[in-house]
N, C-alpha and C positions, 0 to 999 in steps of 0.2 A: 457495627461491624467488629466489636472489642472483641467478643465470647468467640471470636472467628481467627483470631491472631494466631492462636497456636497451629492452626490448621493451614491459611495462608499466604504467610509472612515468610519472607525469603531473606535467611541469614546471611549476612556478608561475613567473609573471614575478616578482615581488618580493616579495623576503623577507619583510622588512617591513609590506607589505600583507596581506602572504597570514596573517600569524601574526594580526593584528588578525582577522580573520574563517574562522581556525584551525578554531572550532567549525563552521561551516558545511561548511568544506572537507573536511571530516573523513568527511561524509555523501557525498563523491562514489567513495569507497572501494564502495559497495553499495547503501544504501537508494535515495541520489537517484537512481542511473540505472536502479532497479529499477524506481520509481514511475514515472519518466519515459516508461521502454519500454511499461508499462502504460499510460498514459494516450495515447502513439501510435501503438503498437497496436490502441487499442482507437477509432481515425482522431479523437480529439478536436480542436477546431477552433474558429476565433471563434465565439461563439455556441453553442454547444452544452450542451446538458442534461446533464448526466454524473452518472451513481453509481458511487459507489466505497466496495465491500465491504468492511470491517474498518477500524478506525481504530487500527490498531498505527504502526510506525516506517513501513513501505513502504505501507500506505493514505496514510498522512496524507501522504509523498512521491508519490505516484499524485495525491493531492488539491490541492498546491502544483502538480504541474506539469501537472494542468490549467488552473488558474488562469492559470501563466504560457504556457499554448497560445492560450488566447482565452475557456476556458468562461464561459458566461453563469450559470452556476448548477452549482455543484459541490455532490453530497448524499453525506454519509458518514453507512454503515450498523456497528450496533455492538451488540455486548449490554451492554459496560460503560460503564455511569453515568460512571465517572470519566475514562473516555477519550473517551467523548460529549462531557461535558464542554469538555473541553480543545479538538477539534475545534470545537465552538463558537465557543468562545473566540477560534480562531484564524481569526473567519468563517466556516465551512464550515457548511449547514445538516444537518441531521441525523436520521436516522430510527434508533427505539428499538426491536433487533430482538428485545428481550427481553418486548417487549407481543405483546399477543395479534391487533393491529391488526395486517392480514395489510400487507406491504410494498408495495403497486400502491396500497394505500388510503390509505397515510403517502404517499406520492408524492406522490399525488393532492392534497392538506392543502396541498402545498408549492407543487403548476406547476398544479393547474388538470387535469391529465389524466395517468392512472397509468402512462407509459411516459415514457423517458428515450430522449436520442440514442445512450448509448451508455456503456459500464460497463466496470468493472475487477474481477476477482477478488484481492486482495490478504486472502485468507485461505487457502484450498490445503485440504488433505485433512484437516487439523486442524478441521475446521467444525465448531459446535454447529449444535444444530435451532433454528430460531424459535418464538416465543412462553415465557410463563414454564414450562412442562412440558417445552420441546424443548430450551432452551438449555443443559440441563445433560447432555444426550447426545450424543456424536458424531456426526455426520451428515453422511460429505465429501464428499457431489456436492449436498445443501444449496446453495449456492452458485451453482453454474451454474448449476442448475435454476430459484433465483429468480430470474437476471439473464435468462436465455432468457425469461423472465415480465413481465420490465418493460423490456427495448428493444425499440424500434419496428422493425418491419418492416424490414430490408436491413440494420440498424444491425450495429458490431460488438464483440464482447465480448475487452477485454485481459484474458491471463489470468499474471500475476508470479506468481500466488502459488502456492505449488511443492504439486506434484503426485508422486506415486511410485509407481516399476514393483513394489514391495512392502511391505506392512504389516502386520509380523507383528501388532504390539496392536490392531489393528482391530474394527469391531464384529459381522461376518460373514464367511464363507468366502471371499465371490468378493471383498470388498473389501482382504481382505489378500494378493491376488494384484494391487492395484491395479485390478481393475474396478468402477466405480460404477454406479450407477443413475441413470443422465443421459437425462432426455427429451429425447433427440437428435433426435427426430420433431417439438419442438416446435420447436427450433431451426431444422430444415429446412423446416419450413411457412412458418419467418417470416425465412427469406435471410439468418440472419446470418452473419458471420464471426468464427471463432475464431482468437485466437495468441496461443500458449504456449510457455514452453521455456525455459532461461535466459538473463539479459540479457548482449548485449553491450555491457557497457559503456564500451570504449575508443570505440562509436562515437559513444555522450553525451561522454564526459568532460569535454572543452573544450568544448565550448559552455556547459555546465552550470557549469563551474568561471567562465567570463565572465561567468554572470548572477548571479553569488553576487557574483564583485568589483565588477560594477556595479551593485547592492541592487536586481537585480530580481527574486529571492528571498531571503527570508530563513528558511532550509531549517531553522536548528539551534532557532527558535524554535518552528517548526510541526512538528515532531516531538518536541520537549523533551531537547533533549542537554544532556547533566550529564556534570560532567568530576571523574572518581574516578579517586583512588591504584587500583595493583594490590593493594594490601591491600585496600582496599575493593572488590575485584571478587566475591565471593563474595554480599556483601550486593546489590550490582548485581543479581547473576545473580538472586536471589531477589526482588526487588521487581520483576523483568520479570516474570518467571514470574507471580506476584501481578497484575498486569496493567496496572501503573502508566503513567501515558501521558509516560515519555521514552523518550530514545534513551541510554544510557551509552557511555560514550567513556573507556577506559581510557589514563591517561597517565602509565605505570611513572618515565617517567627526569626529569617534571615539566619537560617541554619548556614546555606551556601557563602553568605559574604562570612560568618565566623570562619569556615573551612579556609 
């Protein structure tokens, strides 16, 4: 990747500064411009109603930078307790997709009426099913199909969270060819707009890296980045997996303890 630096390497004005707020910057490497795309994507704006699916590193970044778009109410959806949690904690309110309380009806509980302006996929082909019987089986158009379910008419749906042209472990034939079972008929009834694909994220980067230096996010707290030796990346790897609500940020040469 060396012969590529000139091209996408993201300059910090000062040193200094930048090392003070090191863990935040750390997240404009992927997550934040991941969530970002998603949440402008998916046209969020002052005032708006947003759900945002999954509460892993790039929900919760989809969920911050609605906040910093204008949303009037950000909902994060989740099967795990402990990432629910945490999403809480960091403000955001939150719907339990691991109850049997179908998601238009938790909505509902929170705004008063079970559609939202406009939603993020930050889960991908990896989806459980909802409720406690579905959430322990794969189910990867799950996802669409409930956001095509709870945005309003014209609204549109961001879609980060990665999607694939093939799956061999999948849980049916056509799904491991990448096709799912998407009511795209429901979609089309109700105008909305899809976009998907990977982010670019040289086109956040600086702005995003300006609102981390001017504290008008505070990115590494709303995703929980932990700053572990490469010795310790194997224990990392297994507490993600596990479904623990940080971000891990490996720091081999202990740049961060010099800081």
């Amino acid at each position: 990747m060396v012969p590529y630096a000139d091209f996408n390497l993201l300059r910090l004005p000062n040193r200094d500064a930048a090392m003070e707020k090191i863990r935040d910057l750390t997240c404009l490497s992927d997550i934040l411009p991941t969530g970002y795309h998603g949440a402008v994507t998916a046209g969020v704006g002052p005032g708006s109603t947003v759900y945002i699916a999954g509460a892993g590193p790039v929900g919760l970044a989809a969920a911050a930078s609605a906040r910093l778009l204008g949303a009037a109410v950000v909902i994060v959806g989740d099967v795990n307790p402990t990432r629910l949690a945490h999403a809480k904690a960091q403000g955001f309110e939150i719907v339990d997709l691991s109850r049997d309380t179908p998601l238009h009806e938790q909505i509902t509980d929170l705004l008063g009426e079970p559609e939202v302006d406009c939603a993020v996929d930050a889960v991908g082909f990896e989806a459980r099913g909802h409720g406690h019987s579905g959430s322990q089986h794969e189910a990867p158009a799950t996802v669409l199909n409930s956001l095509m379910g709870v945005v309003r008419v014209a609204g549109k749906i961001g879609i980060p969270g990665l999607y694939v042209t093939e799956d061999p472990g999948a849980v049916d034939a056509a799904a491991k060819q990448g096709s799912l079972s998407i009511r795209f008929g429901l979609g089309w009834a109700k105008s909305h707009s899809f976009h998907t694909g990977q982010t670019p994220v040289m086109k956040y980067n600086r702005q995003l890296m300006q609102a981390i230096m001017w504290d008008r996010i505070k990115i590494a707290d709303i995703v929980g980045v932990e700053v572990i030796t490469l010795d310790d990346a194997p224990k990392g790897y297994g507490e993600f997996d596990a479904g623990v609500p940080k971000k891990f940020v490996i720091d081999p040469h202990n740049l961060f303890r010099a800081a």
